[in-house]
N, C-alpha and C positions, 0 to 999 in steps of 0.2 A: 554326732560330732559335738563337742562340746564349744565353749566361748571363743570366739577367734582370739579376743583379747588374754584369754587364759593361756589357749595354746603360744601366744606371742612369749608372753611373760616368760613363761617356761623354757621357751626355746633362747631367751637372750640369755637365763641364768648358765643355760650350758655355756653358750657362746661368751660369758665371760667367765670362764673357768680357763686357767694358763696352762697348767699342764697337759699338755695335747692326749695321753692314754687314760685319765681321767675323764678328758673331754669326749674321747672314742667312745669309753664306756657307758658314761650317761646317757651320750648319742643311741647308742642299740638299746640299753637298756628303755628308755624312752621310746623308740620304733616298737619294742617286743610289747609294748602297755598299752598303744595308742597304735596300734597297724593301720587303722583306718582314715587316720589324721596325717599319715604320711605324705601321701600327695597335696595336701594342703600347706603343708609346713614347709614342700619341697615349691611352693608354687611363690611362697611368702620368700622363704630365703631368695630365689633367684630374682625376686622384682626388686626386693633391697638390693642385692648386687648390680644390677640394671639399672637404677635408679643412682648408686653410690658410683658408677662408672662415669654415668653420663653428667652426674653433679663435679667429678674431678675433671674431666677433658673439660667444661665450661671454667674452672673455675685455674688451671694451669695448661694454657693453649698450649698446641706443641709448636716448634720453634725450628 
């Protein structure tokens, strides 16, 4: 596997790509080059969403 920090890098340039079938593409085309780094990248995205959740209910209580 290569640098986490590489793999990171790479994965925000998708993620800030607008066009969502752009975005799809890069998405597979990047799983078909790196199959091996997929559960790692899958494990990275869900702690940021995990982390971005629990940073928004702290930060706009519900009501």
């Amino acid at each position: 596997m290569r640098d986490p920090e590489t793999i990171e890098t790479e994965l925000m340039e998708i993620s800030a790509i607008a066009e969502d079938a752009v975005k799809l593409e890069r998405i597979i085309a990047w799983c078909a080059c790196h199959p091996d780094e997929i559960p790692f990248a899958l494990h990275q995205l869900m702690g940021r969403r995990d982390k971005h959740a629990s940073q928004t209910s702290k930060t706009y209580p519900a009501t």
